[in-house]
N, C-alpha and C positions, 0 to 999 in steps of 0.2 A: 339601469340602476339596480338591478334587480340582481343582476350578476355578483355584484357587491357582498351578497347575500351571503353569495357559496365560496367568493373566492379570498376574502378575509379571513374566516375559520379557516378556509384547505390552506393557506401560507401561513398561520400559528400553527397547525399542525405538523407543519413541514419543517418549521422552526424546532418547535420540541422534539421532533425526531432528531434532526441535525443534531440538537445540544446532546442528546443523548447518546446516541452515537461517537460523539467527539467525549463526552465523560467518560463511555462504556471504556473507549480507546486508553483514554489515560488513566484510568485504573488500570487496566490489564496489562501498561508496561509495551503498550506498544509504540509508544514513542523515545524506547529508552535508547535505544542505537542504533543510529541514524545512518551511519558508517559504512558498516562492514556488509550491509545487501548490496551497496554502491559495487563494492569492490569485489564480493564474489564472482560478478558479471565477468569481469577481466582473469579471473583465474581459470586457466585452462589446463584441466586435469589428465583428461582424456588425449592427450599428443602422443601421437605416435613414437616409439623409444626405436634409435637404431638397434640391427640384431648387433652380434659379436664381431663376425666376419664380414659385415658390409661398410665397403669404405670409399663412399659419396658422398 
């Protein structure tokens, strides 16, 4: 029962960090677009370019 004590306050603690965290988040606009990190993944920049005179 005793336990009760410590672990009610530590999960409202953990609670208001969450909330704040998730506020902090959406102020700052980092849930504004949601999109285009998806899609970076699949862009591949770095690909090898054939030369001039190679013809494979």
């Amino acid at each position: 029962m005793n336990i009760l004590l410590v672990l009610i306050p530590l999960s409202l603690l953990l609670l208001i960090a969450a909330m704040y965290a998730f506020f902090w988040a959406v102020d700052n606009d980092q849930f504004e677009d949601l999109e285009t990190p998806a899609l970076d993944v699949l862009v591949d920049e770095d690909a090898p370019r054939p030369r001039a005179g190679d013809d494979r």
